[in-house]
N, C-alpha and C positions, 0 to 999 in steps of 0.2 A: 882710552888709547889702547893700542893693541901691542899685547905681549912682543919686546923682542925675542923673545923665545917661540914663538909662533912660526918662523920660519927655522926656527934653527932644529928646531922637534918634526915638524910636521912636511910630509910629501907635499911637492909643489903643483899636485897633480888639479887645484883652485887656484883662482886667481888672488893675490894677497889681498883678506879683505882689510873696509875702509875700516868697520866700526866693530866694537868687540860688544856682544850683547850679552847682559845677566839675568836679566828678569822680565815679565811679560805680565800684562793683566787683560783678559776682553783680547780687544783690538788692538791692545796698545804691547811697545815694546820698550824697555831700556838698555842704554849703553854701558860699558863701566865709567864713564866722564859722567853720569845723572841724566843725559839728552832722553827726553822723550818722541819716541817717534808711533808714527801712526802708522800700521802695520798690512797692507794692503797686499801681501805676496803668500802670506797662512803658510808658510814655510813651502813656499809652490805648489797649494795647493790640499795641505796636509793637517792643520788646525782648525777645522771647517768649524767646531765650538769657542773659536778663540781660546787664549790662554788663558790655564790656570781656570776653566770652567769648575763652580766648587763640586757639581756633581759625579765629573768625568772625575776628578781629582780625588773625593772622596772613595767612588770604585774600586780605584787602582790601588788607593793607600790600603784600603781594606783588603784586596787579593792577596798585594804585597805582602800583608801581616800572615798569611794563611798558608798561602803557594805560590811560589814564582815559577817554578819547571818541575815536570816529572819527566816528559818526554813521553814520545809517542806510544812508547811502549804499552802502554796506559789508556783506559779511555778516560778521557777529561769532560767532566759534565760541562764544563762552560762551552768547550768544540761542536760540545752534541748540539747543546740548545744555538748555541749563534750559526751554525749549520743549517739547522731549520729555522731560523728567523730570516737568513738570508734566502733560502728556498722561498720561502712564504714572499718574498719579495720580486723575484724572479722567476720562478716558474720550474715545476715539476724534474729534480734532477739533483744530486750530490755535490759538495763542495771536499776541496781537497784546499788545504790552510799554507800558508808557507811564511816569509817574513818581508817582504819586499814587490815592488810591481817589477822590477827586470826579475826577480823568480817568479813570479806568477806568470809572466810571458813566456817563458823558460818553458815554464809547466804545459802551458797552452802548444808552444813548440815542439815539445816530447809527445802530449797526445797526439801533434797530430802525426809523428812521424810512426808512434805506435801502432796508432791504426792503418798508415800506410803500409805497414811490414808483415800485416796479420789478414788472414780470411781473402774476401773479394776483391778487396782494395790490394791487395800484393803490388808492391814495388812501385808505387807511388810516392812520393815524396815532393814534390814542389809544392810552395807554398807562393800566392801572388798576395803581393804586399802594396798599401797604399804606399806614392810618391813623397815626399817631406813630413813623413812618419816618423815618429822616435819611438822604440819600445824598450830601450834599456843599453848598458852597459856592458852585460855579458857576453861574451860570445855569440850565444845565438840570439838574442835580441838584439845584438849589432849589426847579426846580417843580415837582420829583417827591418834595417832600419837604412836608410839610403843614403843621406847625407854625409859627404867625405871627411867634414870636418868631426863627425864621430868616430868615423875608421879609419885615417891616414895614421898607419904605422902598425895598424892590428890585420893585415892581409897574411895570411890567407886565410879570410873567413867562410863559414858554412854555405856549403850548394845545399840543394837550388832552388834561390829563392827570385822571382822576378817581379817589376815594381811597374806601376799603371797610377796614372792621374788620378787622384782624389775627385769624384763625382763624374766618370768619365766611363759610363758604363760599358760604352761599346770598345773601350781600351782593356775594359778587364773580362769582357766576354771572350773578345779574342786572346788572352793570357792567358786562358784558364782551359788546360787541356788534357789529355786523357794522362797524363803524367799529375796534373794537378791533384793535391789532397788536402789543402786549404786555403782559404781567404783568408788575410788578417788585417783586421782597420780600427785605428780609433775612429769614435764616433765625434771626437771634434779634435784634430792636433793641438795637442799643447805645447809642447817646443815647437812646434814647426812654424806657429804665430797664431791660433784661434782660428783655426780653418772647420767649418761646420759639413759635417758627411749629409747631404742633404736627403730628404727620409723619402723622394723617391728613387733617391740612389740606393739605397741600405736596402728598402723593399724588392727592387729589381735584381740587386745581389743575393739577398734572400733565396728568392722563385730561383734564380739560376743555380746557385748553389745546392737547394734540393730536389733541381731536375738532375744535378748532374752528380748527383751523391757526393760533392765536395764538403769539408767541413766551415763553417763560417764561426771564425771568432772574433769576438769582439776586446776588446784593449778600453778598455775604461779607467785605469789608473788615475789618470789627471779628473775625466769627467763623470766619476762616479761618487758615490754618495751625497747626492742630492746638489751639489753645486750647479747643475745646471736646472735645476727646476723640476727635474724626474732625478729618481732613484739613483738612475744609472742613465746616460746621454741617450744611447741609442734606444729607448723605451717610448720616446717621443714618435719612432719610425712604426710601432708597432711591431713588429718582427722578435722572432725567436730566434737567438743564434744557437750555435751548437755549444759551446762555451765561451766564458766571461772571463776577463782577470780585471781583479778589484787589489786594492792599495791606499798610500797618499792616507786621504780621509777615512778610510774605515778604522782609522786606530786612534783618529784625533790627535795623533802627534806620538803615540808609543808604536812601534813598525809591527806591521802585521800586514800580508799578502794574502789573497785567495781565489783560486777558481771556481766557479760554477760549472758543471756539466749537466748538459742534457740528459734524460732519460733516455736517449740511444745510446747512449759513448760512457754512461757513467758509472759503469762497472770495466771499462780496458783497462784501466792501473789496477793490476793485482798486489797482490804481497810479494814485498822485495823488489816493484819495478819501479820507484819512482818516492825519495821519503825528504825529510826536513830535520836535525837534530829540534829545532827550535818552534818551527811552525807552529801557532795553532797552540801554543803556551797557555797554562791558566789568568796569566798575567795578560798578555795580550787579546786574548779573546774577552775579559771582563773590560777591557780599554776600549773595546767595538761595543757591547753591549753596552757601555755607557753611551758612547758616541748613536748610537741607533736607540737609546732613549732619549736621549736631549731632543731630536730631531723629531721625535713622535710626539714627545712631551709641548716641544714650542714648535711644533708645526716649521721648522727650517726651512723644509722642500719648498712649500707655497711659499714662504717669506724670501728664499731664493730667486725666486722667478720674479714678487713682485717688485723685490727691492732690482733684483737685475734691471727689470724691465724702466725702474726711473733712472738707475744710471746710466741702461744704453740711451734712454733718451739724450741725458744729459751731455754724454759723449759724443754723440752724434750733433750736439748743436758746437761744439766744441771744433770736430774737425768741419762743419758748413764752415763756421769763422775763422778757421785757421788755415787752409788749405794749400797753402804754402809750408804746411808741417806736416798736415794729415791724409790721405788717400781715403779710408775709411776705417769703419769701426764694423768689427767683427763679434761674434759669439754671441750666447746667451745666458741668462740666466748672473751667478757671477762667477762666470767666467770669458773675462772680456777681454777686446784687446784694441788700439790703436794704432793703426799702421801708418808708418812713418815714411815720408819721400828720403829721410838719414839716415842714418845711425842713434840710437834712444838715448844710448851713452850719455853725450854732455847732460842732456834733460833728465835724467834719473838720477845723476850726480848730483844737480840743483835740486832735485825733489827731496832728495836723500838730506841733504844740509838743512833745507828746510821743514824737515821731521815728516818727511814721506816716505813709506820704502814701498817701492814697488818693482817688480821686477821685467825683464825684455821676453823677446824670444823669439825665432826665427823670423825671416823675412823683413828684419827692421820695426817689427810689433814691440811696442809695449801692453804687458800684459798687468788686468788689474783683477785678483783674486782675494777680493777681503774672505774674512770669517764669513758663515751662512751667520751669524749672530751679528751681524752690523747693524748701523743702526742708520735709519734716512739724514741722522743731524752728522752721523760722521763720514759719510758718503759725501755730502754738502762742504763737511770741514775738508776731508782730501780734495774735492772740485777747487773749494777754492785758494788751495795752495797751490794745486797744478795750473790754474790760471793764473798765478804770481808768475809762474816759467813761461809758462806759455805768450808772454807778453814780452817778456824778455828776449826770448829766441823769438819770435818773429821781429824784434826790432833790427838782434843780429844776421838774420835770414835775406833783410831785404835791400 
């Protein structure tokens, strides 16, 4: 049962939740009442090892015992080395560490306004932003993120930033104009509902972006580290952006944020223009280096895409049969989603009682995000608990 003192301590700035959670193992989660539930949302996207993996776990207890923070002051051998493993992953260009995806968006924001303010690019600043984007919380990932119900009440946020259709190139051709100094897209929305940047969209944005000397970044928060079946989402387009911001899973569940930059741009932050007290810890860089051995060690990526690939199937036979609940089913890899003619609400509620958690997301989507460690019999066990509901609401639907 959940603390009355839950609300009496804590900002109402969440919605009061149902169930109060202690402990986690794998896939799986507990309540304080002993309920077991089967854990399909990886904390949105953030547990890609599942819980309490012994490896990740041993990492950290060992860093723990050793160094938790120096600060940057310092060069940190663990920075150095996960620096160049993610290069090695990515491609030829420097990373900058920080603790979160709305500061690594941040960060991506300040490059590009840096480079707008310096050399040939002078007095550029607009950034064109995909349409039901989310890229964070802060101010300036607020106002690079379109949706009202993220900014009603936080106005007046940052110029100039302007917003164009997801996959709609001839909308962001025209957008993008001698005032522009970046592009910024996930390569698949994840609040917005599992909407996929399709990879002759990314490639055409691409070619234009370095016809037109614009920067292109990319926002990988949600679909990077291997949940979608590559590395990082947009790697499937083939294309090199100017820089990356990574989150969510690179830390397996301890916060750590980061950007990649290009070998053209990855020397603009100098000293003193842009820092982290926290960023980029020995603690938190040993929690990614865990996380990016598991994934090497058990092959994750590939088991992402193949385990994705039978649950889109599965989902997809789900809304054929239901389509009086379902429109379609979106994403890839696991990172998927259900789009719903309602609201997901009731049906996540019944999922929830009946030891499912999974979470929503824009547009009426239900999103389903196990661990990259799941397994085809617990994929199978959640199908067929969401087919308890799903039988349910279409009896109330019709």
């Amino acid at each position: 049962m959940i603390s009355p003192e839950h609300a009496k301590f804590l900002v109402g700035n969440y919605a009061h939740p149902a169930i109060e959670i202690t402990h986690g193992e794998g896939s799986k989660l507990w309540d304080s009442d002993g309920k077991e539930y089967l854990d399909f949302t990886s904390g949105i996207a953030v547990t890609n090892l599942g819980h309490g993996h012994p490896q990740w776990t041993q990492a950290v207890t060992k860093q723990a015992s050793q160094l938790v923070h120096c600060s940057n002051l310092f060069s940190i051998p663990e920075q150095v080395r996960l620096a160049k493993r993610l290069v090695g992953k990515i491609g030829p260009g420097k990373v900058l560490f920080c603790n979160s995806g709305a500061e690594a968006n941040e960060a991506l924001l300040k490059l590009a306004r840096y480079v707008g303010n310096k050399g040939d690019k002078s007095n550029k600043n607009k950034v064109v932003v995909a349409e039901n984007g989310f890229h964070g919380r802060t101010l300036g990932a607020l106002s690079a993120t379109q949706s009202p119900k993220y900014r009603k009440g936080f106005e007046p946020l940052l110029e100039p930033f302007t917003f164009a259709p997801l996959n709609d190139f001839e909308a962001f051709s025209q957008a993008i104009d001698d005032d522009t100094i970046a592009v910024l897209i996930e390569s698949i929305q994840g609040e917005g509902g599992i909407y996929e940047a399709e990879s002759i969209f990314l490639q055409k944005i691409s070619a234009l972006c370095s016809q037109k000397g614009v920067l292109l970044l990319l926002d990988e928060v949600q679909a990077g580290i291997g949940r979608t079946g590559d590395f990082l989402g947009y790697q499937k387009a083939e294309i090199t952006p100017n820089a990356v911001a990574m989150a969510k899973g690179l830390g397996g569940g301890f916060p750590i944020g980061a950007i990649w930059i290009d070998q053209r741009y990855c020397d603009t932050f100098g000293p003193g223009s842009h820092g982290t007290t926290f960023g980029g810890s020995p603690l938190a860089c040993s929690a990614a280096h865990a996380v990016l051995d598991v994934l090497e060690k058990e092959d994750l990526i590939q088991a992402a895409k193949k385990q994705g690939s039978y649950f889109k199937d599965q989902l997809k036979q789900r809304q054929q049969a239901f389509p009086s609940l379902f429109t379609e089913v979106r994403g890839r890899g696991l990172m998927l989603a259900l789009a719903c003619h309602q609201d997901p609400g009731p049906m996540l509620k019944d999922l929830r009682e009946l030891g499912l958690l999974l979470v929503g997301a824009g547009g009426n989507a239900i999103r389903f995000l196990p661990p990259l460690t799941v397994s085809k019999e617990e994929i199978d066990l959640a199908l067929a608990l969401f087919d308890q509901v799903l039988s349910s609401h279409q009896v109330s639907s019709d």
